[in-house]
N, CA, C and O atoms as CSV, one atom per row, in Angstrom:
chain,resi,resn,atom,element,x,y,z
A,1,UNK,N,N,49.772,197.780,162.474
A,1,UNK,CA,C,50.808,196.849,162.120
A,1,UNK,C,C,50.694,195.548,162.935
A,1,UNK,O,O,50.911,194.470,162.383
A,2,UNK,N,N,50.304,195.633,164.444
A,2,UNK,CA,C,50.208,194.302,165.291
A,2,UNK,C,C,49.365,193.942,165.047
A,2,UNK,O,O,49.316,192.741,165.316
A,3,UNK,N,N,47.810,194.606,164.278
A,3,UNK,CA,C,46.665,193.329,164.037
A,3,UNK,C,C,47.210,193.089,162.561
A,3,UNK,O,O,46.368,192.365,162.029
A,4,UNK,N,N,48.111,193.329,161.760
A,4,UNK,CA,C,48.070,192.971,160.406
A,4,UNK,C,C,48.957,191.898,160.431
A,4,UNK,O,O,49.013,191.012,159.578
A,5,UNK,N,N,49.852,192.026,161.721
A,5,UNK,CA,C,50.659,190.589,162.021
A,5,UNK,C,C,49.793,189.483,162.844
A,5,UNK,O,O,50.191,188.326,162.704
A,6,UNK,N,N,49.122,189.601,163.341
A,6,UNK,CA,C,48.116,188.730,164.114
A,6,UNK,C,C,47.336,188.277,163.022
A,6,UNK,O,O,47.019,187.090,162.948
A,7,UNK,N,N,47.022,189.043,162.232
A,7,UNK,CA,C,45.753,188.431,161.369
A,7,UNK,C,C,46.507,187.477,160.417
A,7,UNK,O,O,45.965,186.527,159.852
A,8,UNK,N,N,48.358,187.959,160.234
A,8,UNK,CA,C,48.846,186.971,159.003
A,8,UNK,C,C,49.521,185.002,159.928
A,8,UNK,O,O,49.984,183.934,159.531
A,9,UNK,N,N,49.102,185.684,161.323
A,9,UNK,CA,C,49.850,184.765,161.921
A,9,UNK,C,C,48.667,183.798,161.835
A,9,UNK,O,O,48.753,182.684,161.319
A,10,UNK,N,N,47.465,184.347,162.422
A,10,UNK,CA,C,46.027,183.522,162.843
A,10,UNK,C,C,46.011,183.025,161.546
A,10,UNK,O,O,45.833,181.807,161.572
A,11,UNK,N,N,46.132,183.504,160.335
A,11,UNK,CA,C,45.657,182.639,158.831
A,11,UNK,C,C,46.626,181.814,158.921
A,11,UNK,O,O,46.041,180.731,158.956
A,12,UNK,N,N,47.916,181.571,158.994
A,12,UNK,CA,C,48.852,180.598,158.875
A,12,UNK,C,C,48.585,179.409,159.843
A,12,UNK,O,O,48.499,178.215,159.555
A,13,UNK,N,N,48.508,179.829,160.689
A,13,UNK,CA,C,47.767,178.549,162.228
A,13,UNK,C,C,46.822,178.068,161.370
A,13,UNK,O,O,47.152,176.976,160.908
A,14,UNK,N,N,45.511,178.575,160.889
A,14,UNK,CA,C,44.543,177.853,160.410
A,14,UNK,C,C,44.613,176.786,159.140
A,14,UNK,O,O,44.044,175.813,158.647
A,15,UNK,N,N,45.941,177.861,158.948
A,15,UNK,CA,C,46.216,176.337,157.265
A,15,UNK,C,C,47.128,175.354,157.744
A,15,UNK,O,O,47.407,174.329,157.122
A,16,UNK,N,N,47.611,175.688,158.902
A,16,UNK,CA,C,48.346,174.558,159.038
A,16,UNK,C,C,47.678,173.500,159.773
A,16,UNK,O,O,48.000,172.319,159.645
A,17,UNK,N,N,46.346,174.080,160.880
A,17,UNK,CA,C,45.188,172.835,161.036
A,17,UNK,C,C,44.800,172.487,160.369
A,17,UNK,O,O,44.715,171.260,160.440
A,18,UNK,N,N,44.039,173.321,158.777
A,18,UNK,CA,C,43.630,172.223,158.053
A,18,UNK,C,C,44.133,171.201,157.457
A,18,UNK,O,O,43.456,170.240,157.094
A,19,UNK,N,N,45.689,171.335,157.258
A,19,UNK,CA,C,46.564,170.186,156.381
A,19,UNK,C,C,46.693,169.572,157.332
A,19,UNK,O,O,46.539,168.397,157.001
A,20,UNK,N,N,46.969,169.668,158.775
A,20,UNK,CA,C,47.216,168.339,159.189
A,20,UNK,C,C,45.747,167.158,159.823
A,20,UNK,O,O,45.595,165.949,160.004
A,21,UNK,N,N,44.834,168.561,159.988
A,21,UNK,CA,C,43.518,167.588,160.183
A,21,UNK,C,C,42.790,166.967,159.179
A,21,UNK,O,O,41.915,166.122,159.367
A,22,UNK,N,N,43.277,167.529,157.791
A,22,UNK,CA,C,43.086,166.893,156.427
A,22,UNK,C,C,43.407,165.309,156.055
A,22,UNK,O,O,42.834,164.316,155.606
A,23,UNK,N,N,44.897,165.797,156.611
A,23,UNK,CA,C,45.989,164.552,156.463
A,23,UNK,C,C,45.360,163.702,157.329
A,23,UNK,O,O,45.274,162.646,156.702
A,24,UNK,N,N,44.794,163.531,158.582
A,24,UNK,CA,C,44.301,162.588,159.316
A,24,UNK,C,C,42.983,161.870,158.953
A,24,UNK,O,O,42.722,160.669,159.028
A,25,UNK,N,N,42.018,163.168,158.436
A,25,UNK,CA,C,41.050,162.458,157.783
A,25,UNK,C,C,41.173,161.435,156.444
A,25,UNK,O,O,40.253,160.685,156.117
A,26,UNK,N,N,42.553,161.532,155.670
A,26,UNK,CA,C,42.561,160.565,154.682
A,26,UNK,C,C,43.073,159.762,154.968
A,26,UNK,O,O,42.885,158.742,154.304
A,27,UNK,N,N,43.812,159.719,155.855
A,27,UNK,CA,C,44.764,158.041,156.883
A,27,UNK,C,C,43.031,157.938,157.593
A,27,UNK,O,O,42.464,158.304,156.564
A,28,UNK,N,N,42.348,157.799,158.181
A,28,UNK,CA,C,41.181,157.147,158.238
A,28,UNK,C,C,40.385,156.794,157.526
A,28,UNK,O,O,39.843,155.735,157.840
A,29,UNK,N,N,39.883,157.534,156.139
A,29,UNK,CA,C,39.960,156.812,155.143
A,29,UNK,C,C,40.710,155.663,154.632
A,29,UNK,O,O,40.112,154.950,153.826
A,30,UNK,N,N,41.664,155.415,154.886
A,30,UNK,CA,C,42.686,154.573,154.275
A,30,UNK,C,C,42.257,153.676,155.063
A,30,UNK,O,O,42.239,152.531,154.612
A,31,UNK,N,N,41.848,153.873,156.276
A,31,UNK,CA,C,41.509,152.619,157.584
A,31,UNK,C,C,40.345,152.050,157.400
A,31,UNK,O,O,40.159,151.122,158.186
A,32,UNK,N,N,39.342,152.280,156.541
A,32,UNK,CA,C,38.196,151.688,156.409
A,32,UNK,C,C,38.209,150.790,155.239
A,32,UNK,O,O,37.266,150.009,155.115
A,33,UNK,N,N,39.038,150.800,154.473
A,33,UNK,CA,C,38.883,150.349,153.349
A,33,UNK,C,C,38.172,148.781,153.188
A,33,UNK,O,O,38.668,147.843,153.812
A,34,UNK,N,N,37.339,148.639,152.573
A,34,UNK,CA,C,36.748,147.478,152.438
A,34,UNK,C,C,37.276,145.934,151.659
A,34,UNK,O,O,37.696,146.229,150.540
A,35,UNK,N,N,37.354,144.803,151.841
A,35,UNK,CA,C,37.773,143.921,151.427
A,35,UNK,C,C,36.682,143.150,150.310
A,35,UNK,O,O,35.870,142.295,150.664
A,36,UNK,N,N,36.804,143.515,149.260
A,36,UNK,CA,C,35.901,143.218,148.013
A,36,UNK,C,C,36.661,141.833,147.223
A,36,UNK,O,O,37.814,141.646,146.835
A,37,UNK,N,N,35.278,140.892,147.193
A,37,UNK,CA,C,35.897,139.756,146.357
A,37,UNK,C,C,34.463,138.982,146.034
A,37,UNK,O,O,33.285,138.949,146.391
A,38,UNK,N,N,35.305,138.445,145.198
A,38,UNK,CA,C,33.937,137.316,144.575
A,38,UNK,C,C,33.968,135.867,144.621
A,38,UNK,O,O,34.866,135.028,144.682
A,39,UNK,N,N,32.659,135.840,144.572
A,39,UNK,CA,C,32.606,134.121,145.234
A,39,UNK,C,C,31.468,133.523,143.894
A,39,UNK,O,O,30.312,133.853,143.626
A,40,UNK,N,N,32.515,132.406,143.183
A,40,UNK,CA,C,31.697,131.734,142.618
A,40,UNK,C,C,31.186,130.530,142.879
A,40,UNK,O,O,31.863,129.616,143.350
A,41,UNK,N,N,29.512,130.403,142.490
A,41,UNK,CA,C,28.758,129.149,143.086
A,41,UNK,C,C,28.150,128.488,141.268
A,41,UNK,O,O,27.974,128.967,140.148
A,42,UNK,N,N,28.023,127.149,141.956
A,42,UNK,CA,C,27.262,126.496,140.960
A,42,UNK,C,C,25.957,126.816,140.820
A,42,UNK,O,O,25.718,127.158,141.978
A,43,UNK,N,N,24.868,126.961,140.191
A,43,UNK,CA,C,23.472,127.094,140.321
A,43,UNK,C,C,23.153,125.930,139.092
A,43,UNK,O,O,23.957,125.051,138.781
A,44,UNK,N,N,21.938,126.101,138.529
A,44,UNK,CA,C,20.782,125.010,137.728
A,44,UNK,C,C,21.843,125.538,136.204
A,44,UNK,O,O,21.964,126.664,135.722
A,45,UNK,N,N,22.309,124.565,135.882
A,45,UNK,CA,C,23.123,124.540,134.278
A,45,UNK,C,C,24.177,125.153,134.225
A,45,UNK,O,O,24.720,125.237,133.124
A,46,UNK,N,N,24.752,125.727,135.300
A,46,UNK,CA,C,25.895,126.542,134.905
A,46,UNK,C,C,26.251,127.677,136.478
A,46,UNK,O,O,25.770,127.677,137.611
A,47,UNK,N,N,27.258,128.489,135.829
A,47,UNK,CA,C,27.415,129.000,137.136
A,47,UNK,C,C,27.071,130.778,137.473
A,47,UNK,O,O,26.869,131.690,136.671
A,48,UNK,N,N,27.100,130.785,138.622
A,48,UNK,CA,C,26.817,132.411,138.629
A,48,UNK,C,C,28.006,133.017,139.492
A,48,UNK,O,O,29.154,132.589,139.375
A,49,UNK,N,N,27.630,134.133,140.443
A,49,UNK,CA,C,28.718,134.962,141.306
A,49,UNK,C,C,27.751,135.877,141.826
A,49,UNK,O,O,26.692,136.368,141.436
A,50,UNK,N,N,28.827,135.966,143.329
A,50,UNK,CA,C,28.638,136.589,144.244
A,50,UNK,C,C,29.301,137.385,144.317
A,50,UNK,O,O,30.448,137.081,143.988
A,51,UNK,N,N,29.065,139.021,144.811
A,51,UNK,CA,C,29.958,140.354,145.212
A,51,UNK,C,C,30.435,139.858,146.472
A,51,UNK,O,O,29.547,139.247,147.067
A,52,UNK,N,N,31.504,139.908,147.071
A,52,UNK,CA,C,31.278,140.062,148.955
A,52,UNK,C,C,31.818,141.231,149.211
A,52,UNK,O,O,32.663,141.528,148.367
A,53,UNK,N,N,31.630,142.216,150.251
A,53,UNK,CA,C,32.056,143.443,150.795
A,53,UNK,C,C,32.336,142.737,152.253
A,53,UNK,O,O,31.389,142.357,152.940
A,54,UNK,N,N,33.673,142.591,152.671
A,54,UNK,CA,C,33.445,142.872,154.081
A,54,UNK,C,C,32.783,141.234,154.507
A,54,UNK,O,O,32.369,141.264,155.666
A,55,UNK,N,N,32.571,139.670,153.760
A,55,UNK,CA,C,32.206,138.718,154.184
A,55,UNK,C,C,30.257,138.906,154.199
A,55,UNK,O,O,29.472,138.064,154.633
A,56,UNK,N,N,29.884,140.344,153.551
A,56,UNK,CA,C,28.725,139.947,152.874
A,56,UNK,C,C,28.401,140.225,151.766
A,56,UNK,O,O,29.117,140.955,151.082
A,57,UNK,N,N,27.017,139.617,151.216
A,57,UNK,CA,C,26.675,139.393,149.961
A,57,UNK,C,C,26.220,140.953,149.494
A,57,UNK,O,O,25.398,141.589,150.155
A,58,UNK,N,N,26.752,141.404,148.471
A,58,UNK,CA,C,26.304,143.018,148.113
A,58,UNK,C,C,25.676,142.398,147.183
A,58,UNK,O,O,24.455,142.371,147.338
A,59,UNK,N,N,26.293,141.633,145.805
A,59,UNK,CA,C,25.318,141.637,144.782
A,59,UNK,C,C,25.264,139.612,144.347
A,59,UNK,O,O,26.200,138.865,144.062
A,60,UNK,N,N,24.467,139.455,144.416
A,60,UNK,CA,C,23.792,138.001,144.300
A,60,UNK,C,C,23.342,138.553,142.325
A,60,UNK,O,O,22.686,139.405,141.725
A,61,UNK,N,N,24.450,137.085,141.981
A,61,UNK,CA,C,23.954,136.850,140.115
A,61,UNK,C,C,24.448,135.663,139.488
A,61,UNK,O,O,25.525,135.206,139.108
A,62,UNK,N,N,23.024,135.286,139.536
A,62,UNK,CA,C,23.071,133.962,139.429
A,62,UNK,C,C,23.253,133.789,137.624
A,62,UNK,O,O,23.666,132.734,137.144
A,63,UNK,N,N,22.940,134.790,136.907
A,63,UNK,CA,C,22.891,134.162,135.960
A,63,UNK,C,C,23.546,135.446,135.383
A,63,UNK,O,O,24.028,136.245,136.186
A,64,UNK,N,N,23.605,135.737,133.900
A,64,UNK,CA,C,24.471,136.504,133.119
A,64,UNK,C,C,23.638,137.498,132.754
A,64,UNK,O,O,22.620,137.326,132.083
A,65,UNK,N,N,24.153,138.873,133.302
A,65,UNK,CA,C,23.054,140.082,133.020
A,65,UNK,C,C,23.318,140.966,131.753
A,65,UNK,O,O,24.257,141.049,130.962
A,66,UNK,N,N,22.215,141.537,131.870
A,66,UNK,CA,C,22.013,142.492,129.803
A,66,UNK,C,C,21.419,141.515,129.094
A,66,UNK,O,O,20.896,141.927,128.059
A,67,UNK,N,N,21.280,139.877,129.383
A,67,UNK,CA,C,21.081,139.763,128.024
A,67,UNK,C,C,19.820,139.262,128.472
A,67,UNK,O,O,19.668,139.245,129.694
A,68,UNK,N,N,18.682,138.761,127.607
A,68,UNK,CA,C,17.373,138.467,127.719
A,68,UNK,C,C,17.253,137.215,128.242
A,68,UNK,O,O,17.858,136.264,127.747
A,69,UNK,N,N,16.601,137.119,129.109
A,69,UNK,CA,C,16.163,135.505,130.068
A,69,UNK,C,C,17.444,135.587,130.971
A,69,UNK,O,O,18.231,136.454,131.350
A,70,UNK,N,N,17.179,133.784,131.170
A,70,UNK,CA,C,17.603,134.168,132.560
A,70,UNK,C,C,18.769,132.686,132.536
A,70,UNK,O,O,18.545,131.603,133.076
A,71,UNK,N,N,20.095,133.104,131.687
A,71,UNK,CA,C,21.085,131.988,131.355
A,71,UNK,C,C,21.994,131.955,132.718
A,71,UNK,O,O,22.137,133.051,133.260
A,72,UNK,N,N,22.548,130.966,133.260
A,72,UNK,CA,C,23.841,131.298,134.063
A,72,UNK,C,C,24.857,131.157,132.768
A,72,UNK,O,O,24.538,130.832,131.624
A,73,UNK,N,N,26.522,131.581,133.400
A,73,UNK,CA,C,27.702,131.527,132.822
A,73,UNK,C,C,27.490,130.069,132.772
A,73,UNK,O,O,26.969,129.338,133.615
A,74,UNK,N,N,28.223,129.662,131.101
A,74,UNK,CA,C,28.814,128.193,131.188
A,74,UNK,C,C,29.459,127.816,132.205
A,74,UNK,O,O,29.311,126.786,132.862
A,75,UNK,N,N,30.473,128.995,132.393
A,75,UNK,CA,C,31.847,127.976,132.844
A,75,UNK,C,C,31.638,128.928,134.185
A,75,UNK,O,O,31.001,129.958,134.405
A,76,UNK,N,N,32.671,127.885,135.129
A,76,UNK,CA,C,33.493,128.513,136.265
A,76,UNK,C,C,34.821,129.963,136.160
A,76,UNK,O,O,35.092,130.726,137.087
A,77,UNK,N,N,35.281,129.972,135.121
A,77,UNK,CA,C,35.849,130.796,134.685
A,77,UNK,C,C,35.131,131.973,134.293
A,77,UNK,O,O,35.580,133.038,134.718
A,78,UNK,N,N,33.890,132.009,133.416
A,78,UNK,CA,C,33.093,133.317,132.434
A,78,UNK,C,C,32.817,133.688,134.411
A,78,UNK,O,O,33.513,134.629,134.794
A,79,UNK,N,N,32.236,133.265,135.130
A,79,UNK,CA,C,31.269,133.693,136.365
A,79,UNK,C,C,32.734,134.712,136.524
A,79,UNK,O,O,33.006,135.775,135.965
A,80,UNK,N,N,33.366,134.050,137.335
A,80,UNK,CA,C,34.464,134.332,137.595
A,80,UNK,C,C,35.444,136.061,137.223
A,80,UNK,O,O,36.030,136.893,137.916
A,81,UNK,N,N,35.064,135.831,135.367
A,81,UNK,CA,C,36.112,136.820,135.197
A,81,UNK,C,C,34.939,137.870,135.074
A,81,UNK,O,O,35.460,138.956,134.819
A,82,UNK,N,N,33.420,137.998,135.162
A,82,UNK,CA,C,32.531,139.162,135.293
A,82,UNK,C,C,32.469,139.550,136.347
A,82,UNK,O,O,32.277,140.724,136.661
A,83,UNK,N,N,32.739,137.920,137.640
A,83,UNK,CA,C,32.716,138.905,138.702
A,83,UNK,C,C,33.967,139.858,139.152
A,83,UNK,O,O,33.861,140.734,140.010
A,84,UNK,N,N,34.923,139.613,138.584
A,84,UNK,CA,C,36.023,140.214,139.014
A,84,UNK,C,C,36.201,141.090,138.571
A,84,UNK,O,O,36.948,141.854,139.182
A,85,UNK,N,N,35.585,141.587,137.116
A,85,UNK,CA,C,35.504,143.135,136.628
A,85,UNK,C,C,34.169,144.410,137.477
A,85,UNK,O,O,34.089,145.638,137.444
A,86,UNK,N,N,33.241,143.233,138.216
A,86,UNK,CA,C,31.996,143.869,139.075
A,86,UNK,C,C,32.899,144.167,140.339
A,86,UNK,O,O,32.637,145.298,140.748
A,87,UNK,N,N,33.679,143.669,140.948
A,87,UNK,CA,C,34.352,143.841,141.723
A,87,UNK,C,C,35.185,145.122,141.557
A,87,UNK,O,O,34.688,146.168,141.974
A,88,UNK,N,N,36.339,145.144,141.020
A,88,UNK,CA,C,37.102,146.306,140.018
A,88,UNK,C,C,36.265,147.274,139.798
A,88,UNK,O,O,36.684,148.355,140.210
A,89,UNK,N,N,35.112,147.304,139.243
A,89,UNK,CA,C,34.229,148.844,139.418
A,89,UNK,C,C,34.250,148.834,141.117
A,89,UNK,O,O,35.194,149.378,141.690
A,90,UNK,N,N,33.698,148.505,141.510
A,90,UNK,CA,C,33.204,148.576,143.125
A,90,UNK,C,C,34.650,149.024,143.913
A,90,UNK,O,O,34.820,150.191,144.264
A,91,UNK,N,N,35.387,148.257,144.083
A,91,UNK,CA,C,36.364,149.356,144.319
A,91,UNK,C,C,36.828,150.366,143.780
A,91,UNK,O,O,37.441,151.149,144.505
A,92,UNK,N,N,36.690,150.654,142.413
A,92,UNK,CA,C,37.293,152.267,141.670
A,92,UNK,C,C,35.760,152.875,141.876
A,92,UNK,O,O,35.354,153.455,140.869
A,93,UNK,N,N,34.813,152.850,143.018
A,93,UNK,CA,C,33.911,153.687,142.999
A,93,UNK,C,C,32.937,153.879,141.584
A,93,UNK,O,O,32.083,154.742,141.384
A,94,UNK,N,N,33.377,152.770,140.687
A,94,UNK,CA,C,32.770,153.183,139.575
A,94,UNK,C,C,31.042,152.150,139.613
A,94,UNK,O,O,30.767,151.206,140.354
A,95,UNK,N,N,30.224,152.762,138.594
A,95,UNK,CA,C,28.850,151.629,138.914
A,95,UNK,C,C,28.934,150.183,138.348
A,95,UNK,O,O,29.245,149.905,137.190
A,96,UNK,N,N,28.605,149.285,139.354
A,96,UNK,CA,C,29.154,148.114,139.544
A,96,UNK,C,C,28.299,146.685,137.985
A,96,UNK,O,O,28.375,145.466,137.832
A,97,UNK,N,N,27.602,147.831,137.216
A,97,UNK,CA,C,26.766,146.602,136.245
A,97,UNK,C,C,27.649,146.847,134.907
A,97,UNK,O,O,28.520,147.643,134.557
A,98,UNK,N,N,27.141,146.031,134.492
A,98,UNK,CA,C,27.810,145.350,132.974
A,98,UNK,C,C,27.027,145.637,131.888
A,98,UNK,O,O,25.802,145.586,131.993
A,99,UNK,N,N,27.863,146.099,130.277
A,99,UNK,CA,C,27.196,146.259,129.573
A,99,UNK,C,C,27.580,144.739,128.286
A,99,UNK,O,O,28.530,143.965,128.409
A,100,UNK,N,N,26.796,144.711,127.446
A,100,UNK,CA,C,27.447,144.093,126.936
A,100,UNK,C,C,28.751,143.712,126.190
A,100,UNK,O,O,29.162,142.597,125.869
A,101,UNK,N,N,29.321,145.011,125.991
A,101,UNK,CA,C,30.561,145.576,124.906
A,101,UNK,C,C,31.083,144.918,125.737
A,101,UNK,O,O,31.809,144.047,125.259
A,102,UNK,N,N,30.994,144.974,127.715
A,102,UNK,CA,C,32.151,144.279,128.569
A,102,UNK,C,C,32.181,142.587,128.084
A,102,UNK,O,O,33.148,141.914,127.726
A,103,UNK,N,N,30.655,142.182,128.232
A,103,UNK,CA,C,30.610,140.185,128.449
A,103,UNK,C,C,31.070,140.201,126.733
A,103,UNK,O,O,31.332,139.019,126.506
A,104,UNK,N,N,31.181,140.612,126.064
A,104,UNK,CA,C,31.714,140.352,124.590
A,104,UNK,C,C,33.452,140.296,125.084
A,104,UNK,O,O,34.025,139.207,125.119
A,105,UNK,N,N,34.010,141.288,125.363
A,105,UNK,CA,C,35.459,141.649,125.375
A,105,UNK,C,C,36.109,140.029,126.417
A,105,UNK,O,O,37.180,139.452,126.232
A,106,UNK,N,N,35.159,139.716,127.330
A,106,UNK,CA,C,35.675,138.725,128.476
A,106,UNK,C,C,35.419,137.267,127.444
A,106,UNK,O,O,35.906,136.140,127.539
A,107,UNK,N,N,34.601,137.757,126.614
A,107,UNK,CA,C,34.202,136.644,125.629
A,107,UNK,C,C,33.248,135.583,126.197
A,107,UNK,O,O,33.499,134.396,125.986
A,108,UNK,N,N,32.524,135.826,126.672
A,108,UNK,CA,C,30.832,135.574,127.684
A,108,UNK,C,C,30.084,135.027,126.758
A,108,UNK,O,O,29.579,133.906,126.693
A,109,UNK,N,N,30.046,136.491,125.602
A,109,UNK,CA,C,28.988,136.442,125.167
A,109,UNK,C,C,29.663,136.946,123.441
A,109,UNK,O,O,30.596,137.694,123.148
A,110,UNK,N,N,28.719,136.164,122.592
A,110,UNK,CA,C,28.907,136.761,120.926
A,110,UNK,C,C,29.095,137.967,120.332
A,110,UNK,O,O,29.189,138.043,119.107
């Protein structure tokens, strides 16, 4: 009977370290979190965008990807609203490239 109470006591201690050493590991998570944004630049005819993580460059795009050759965005705005959906994946952990169905919907592209 005293090891069947020891053994129910020792399992209860152990779940209650893991929830609270759980709980600490996701408040440190929460502490790393990265500061994601985009930076648009002019380049040759038009414009492109920059990823930044953290004040550096993750993804350098100068010109408008998926489609063949090598166009920048017309506008300051098209750079702009692709980079901010490349961004938006990158923080939801999701993969950070573009298909076209997206540069159609932002209206990029035809």
């Amino acid at each position: 009977m005293k090891q069947r109470r020891k053994l129910i006591l020792g399992l209860l201690l152990i779940t209650i370290i893991s929830i609270v050493v759980g709980n600490r590991m996701i408040n440190k998570q929460d502490e790393t979190l990265h500061k994601v944004y985009v930076k648009v630049e002019k380049v040759d005819n038009g414009y492109g965008y920059k990823i930044m993580i953290d004040d550096h460059c993750y993804i350098d795009q100068p010109y408008i990807p998926t489609i063949p050759g090598r166009k920048p965005f017309k506008s300051y705005d098209d750079a702009l609203n692709a980079g901010t959906l490349v961004a938006k994946k990158i923080s939801e952990n999701k993969s950070p490239s573009l298909n076209t169905h997206e540069l159609k919907q932002l209206n990029i592209i035809n």
